[in-house]
TINU-811006 format. One record per residue (C-alpha): residue in one letter; chain; z, x, y. Coordinates in steps of 0.5 Angstrom, whole numbers, always signed. Layout:
# residues N
+------+-------+-------+-------+-------+
: roza : vexgu :    up :  east : north :
+------+-------+-------+-------+-------+
:    a :     A :     Z :     X :     Y :
...
+------+-------+-------+-------+-------+
***
This chain:
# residues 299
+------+-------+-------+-------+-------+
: roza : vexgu :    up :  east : north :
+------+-------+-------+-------+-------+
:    x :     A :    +0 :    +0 :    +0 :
:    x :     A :    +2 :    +6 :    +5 :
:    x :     A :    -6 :    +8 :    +4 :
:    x :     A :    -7 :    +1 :    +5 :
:    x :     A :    -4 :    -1 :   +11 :
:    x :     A :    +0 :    +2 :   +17 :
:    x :     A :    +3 :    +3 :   +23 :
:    x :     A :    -1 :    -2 :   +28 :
:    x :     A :    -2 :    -7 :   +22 :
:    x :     A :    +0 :   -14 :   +20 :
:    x :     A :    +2 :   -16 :   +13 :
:    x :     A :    +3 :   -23 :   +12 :
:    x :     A :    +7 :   -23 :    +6 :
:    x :     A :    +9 :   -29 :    +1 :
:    x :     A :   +17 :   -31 :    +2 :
:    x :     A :   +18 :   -31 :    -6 :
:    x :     A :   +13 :   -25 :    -7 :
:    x :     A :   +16 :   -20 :   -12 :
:    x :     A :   +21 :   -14 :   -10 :
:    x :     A :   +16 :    -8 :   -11 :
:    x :     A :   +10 :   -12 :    -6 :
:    x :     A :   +17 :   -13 :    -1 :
:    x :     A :   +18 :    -5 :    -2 :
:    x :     A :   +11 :    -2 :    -2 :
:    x :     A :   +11 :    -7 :    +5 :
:    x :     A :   +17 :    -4 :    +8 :
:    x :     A :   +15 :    +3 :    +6 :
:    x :     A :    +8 :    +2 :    +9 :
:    x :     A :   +11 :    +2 :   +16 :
:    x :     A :    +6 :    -4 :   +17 :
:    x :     A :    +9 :   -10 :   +21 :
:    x :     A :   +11 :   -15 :   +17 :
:    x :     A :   +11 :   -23 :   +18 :
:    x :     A :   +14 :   -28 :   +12 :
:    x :     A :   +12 :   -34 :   +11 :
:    x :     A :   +14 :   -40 :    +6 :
:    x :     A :   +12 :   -41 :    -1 :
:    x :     A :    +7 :   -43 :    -2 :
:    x :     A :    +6 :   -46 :    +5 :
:    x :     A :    -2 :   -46 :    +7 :
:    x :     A :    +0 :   -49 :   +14 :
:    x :     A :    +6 :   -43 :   +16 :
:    x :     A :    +1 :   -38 :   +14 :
:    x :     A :    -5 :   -41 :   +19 :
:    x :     A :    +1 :   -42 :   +25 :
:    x :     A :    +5 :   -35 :   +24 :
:    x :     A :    -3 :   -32 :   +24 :
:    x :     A :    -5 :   -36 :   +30 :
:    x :     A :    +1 :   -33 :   +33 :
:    x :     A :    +1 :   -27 :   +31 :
:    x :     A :    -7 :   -26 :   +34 :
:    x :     A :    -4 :   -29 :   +41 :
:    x :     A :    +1 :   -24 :   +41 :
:    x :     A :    -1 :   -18 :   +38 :
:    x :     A :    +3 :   -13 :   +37 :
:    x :     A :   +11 :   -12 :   +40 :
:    x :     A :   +12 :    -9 :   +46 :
:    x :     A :    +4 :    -7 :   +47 :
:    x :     A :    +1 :   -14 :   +46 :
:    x :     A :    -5 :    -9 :   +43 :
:    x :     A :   -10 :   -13 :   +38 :
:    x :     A :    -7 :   -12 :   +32 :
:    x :     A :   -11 :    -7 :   +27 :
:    x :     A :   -12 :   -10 :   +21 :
:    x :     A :    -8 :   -16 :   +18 :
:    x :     A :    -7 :   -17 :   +11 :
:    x :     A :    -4 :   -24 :    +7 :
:    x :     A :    -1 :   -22 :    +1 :
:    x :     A :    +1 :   -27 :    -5 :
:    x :     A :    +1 :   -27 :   -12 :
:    x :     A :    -3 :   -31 :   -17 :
:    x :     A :    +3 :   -34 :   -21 :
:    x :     A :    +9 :   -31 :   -18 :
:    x :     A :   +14 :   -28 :   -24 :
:    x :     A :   +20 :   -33 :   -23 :
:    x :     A :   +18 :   -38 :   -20 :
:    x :     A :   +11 :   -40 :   -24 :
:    x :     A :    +8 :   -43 :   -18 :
:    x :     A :    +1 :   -41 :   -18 :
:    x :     A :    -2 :   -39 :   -11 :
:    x :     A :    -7 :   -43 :    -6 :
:    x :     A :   -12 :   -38 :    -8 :
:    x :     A :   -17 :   -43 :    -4 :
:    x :     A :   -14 :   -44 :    +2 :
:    x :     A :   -12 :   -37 :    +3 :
:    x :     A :   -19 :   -35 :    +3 :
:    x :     A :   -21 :   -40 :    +8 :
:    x :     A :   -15 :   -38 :   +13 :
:    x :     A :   -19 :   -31 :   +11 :
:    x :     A :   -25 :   -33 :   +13 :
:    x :     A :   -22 :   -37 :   +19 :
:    x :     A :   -19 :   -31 :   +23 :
:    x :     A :   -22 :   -25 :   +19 :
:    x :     A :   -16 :   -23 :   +15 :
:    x :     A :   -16 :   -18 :    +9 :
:    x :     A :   -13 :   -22 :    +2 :
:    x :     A :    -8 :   -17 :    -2 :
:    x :     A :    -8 :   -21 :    -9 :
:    x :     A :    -2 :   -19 :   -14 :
:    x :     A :    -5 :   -22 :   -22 :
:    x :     A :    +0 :   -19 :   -26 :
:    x :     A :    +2 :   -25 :   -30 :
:    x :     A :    -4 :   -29 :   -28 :
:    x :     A :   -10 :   -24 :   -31 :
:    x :     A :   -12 :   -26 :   -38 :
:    x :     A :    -7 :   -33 :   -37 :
:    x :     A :   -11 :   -38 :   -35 :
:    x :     A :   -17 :   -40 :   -32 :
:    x :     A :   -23 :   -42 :   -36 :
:    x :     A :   -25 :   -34 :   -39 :
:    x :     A :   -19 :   -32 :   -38 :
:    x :     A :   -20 :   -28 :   -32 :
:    x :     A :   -14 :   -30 :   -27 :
:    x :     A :   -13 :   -35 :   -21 :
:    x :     A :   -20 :   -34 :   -19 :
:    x :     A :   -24 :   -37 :   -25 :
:    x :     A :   -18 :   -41 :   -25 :
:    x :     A :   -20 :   -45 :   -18 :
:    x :     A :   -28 :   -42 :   -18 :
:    x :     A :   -26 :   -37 :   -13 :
:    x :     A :   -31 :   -32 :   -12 :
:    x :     A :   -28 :   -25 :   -13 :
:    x :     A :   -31 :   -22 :    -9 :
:    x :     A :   -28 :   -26 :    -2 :
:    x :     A :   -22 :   -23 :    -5 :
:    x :     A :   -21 :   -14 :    -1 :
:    x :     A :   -16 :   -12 :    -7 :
:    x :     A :   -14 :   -15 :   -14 :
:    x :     A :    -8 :   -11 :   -17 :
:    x :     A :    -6 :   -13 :   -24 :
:    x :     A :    -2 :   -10 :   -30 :
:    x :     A :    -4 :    -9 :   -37 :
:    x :     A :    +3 :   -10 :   -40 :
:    x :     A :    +3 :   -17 :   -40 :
:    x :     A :    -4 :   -21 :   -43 :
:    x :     A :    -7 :   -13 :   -46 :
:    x :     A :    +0 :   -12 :   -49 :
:    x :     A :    +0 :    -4 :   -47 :
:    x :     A :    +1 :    +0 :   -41 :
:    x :     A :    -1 :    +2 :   -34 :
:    x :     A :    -5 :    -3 :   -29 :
:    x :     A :   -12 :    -3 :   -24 :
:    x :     A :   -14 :    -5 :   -17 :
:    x :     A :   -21 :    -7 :   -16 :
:    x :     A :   -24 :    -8 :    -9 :
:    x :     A :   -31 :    -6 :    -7 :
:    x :     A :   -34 :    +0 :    -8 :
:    x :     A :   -32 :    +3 :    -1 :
:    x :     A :   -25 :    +1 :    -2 :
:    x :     A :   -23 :    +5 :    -8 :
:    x :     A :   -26 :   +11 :    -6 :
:    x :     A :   -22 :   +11 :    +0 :
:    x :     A :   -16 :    +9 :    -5 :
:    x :     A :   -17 :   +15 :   -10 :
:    x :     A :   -17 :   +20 :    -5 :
:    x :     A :   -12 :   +18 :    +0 :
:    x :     A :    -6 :   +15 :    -6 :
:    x :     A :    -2 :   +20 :    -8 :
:    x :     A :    +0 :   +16 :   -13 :
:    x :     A :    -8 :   +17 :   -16 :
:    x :     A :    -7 :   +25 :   -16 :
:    x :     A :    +0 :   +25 :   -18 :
:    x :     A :    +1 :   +19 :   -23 :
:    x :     A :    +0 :   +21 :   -32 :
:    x :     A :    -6 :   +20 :   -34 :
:    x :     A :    -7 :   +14 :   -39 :
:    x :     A :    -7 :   +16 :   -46 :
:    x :     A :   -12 :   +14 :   -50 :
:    x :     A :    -9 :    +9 :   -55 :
:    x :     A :    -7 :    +5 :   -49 :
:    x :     A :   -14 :    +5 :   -46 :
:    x :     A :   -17 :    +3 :   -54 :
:    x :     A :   -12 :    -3 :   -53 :
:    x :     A :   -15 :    -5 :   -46 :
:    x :     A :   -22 :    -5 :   -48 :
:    x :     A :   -21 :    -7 :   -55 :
:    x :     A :   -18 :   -15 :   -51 :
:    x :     A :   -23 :   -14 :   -45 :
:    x :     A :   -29 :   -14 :   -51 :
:    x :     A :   -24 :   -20 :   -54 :
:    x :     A :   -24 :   -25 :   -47 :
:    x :     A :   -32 :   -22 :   -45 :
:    x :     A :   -36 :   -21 :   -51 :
:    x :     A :   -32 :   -25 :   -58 :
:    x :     A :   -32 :   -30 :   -53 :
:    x :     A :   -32 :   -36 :   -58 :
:    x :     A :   -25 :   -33 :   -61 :
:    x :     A :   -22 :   -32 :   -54 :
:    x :     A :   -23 :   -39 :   -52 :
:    x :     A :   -20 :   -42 :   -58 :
:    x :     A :   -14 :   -36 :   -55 :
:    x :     A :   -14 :   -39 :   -48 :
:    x :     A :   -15 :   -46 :   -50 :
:    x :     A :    -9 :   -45 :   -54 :
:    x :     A :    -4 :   -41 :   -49 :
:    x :     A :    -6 :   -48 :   -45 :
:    x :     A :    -4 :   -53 :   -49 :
:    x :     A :    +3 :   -49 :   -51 :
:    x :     A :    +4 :   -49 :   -45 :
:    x :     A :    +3 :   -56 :   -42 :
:    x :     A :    +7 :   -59 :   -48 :
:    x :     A :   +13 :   -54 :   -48 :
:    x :     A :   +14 :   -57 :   -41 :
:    x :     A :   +12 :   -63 :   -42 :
:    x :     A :   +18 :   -64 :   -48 :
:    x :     A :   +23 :   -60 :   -44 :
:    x :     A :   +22 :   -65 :   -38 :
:    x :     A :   +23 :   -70 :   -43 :
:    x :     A :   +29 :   -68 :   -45 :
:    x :     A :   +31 :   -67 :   -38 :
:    x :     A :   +31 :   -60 :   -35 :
:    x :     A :   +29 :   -57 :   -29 :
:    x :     A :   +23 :   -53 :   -29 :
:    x :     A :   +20 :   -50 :   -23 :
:    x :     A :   +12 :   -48 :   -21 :
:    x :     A :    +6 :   -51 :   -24 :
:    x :     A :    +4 :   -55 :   -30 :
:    x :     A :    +0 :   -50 :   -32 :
:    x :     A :    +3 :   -44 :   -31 :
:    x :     A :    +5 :   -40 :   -38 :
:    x :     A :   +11 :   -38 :   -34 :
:    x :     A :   +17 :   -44 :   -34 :
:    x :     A :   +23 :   -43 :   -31 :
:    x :     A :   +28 :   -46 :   -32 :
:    x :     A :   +34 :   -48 :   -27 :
:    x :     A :   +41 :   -48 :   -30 :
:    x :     A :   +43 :   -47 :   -21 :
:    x :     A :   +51 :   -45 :   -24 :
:    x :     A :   +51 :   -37 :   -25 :
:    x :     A :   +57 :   -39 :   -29 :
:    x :     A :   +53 :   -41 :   -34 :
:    x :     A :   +47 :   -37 :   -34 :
:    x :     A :   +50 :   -31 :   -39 :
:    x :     A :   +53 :   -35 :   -45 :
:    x :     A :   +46 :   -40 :   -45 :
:    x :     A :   +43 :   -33 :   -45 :
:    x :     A :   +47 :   -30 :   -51 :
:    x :     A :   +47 :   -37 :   -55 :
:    x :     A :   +39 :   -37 :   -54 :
:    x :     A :   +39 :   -29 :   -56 :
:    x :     A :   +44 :   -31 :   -62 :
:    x :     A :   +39 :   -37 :   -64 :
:    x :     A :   +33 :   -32 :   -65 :
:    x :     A :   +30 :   -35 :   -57 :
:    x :     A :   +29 :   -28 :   -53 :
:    x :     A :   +28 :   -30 :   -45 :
:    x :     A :   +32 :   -28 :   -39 :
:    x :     A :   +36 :   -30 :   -34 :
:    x :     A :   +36 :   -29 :   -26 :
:    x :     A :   +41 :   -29 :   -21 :
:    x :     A :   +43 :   -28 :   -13 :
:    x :     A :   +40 :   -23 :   -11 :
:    x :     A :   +34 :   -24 :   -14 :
:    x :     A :   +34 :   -32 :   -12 :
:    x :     A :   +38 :   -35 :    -8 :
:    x :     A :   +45 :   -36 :    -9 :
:    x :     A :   +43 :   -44 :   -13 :
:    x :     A :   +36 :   -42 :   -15 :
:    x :     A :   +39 :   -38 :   -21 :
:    x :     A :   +34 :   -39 :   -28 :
:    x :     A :   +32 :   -38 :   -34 :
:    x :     A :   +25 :   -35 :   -36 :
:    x :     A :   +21 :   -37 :   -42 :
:    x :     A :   +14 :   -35 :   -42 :
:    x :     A :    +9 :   -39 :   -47 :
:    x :     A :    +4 :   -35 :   -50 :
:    x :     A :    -3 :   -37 :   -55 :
:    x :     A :    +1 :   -33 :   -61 :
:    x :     A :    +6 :   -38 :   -61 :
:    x :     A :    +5 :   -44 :   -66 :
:    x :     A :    +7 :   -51 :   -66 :
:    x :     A :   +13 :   -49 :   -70 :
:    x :     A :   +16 :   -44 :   -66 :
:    x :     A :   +16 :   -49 :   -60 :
:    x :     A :   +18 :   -54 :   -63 :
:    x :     A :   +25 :   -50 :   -65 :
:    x :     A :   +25 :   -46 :   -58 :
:    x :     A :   +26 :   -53 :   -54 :
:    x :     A :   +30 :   -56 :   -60 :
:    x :     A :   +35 :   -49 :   -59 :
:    x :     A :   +35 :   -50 :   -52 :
:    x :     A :   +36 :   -58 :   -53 :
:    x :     A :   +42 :   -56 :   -57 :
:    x :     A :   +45 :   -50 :   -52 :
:    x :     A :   +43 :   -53 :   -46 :
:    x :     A :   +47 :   -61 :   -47 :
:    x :     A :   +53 :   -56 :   -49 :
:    x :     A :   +53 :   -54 :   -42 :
:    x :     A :   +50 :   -61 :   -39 :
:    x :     A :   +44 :   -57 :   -35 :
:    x :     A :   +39 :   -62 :   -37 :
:    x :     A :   +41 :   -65 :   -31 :
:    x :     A :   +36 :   -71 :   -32 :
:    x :     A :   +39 :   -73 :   -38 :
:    x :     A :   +42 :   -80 :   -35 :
:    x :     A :   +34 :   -82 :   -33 :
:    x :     A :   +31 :   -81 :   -39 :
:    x :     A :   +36 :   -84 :   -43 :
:    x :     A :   +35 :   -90 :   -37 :
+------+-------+-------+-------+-------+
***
């Protein structure tokens, strides 16, 4: 982000974006400006704002102004307004900074992150950053732009000439799941359209049975809301105890009433395994009385 952007510049950074964009921003020197969640009207008022001002102290024009957000945000599992950010973009001419790291490979049609999720071109977006150690199950991550932007970050990031080089194991495992989403494309579509049905009936049978979840529909990562820090260990240890791996998030990572669990669906799981998940976490979770919509579904 420091070869990105600097001093004399605006970074327009999401209110839940993940804690290393946070640090990368502040490392920068850039100025930065946060607008609420998800909130398209906040981020196009802050940018008129910010244009009429210009800078503080100076009122120059600003040198760039980048709005950075995630695809699905890591613990809240909402999926970004990828469409209205490219027309606040194309609007005010702004650069767009898109974090995929839990996205890429977990939704869309192909498979190919928010921008085949909502038909976005990505080539209106100026960096798209991602991680292989989610959907490719091995290590290190990528950033992709234009031609031109990522000659100027390879020989400006220090990161690119001091980091370990990727071992070649790591690289086979990358390409073997790219070969799998982009050429075996019928066995990769079975895969996608699974992690979507999963997904949508882990949350629907949760919901039903009165839990609190937060982000989107189709979004593989589901939190769940348990509110009290109190409870958040035991439910944890149970579910570990029970064979339900996930874990748990508490203030300062939220706030102090945003405390949750995190599960996240994959195409690899069956219906089975599901059903005794929802069934672990129906029988711990009454326990602690956390199913807070108990009483109306019962209604």
């Amino acid at each position: 982000m420091s070869a990105l952007f600097g001093k004399g510049c605006l970074v327009m950074s999401d209110q839940l974006n993940h804690a290393s964009i946070a640090l990368g921003c502040r490392l920068s020197g850039a100025n930065i400006e946060i607008f609420k969640h998800n909130d398209m009207v906040d981020l196009e008022q802050k940018v008129r704002h910010a244009i009429l001002t210009g800078q503080p102290h100076t009122g120059k024009s600003w040198k760039k102004i980048i709005v950075i957000v995630e695809g699905i945000y890591s613990m809240e599992g909402t999926i970004v307004n990828l469409p209205e950010i490219l027309r606040i973009k194309k609007t005010y001419k702004l650069y767009v900074y898109v974090d995929e790291a839990h996205s890429i490979g977990a939704i869309g049609p192909q498979g190919r992150g928010v921008c085949d999720y909502y038909g976005c071109n990505p080539r209106d977006i100026d960096i798209l950053m991602g991680t292989f150690t989610k959907s490719f199950a091995a290590a290190g991550g990528y950033m992709a732009g234009n031609e031109k932007t990522i000659r100027y970050l390879r020989s400006k990031t220090a990161a690119y000439h001091y980091g370990t080089l990727m071992a070649a194991p790591v690289a086979q495992q990358i390409i073997s799941v790219l070969s799998e989403l982009y050429y075996n494309q019928n066995q990769s579509h079975e895969r996608l359209k699974r992690i979507h049905e999963n997904t949508l009936y882990f949350r629907q049978k949760l919901k039903q049975l009165g839990y609190h979840l937060d982000g989107n529909d189709d979004s593989p990562v589901v939190p769940l809301m348990v509110y009290m820090e109190s409870y958040l260990k035991y439910l944890l240890i149970k579910l570990m105890e029970s064979g339900i791996a996930t874990i748990g998030v508490a203030y300062p990572v939220t706030s102090l009433i945003g405390v949750r669990i995190r599960l996240c669906v994959s195409a690899s799981h069956t219906r089975a395994m599901l059903d005794k998940a929802i069934e672990t976490i129906d029988t711990i979770g009454s326990q602690l009385a956390v199913n807070f919509n108990k009483s109306k579904v019962l209604k």
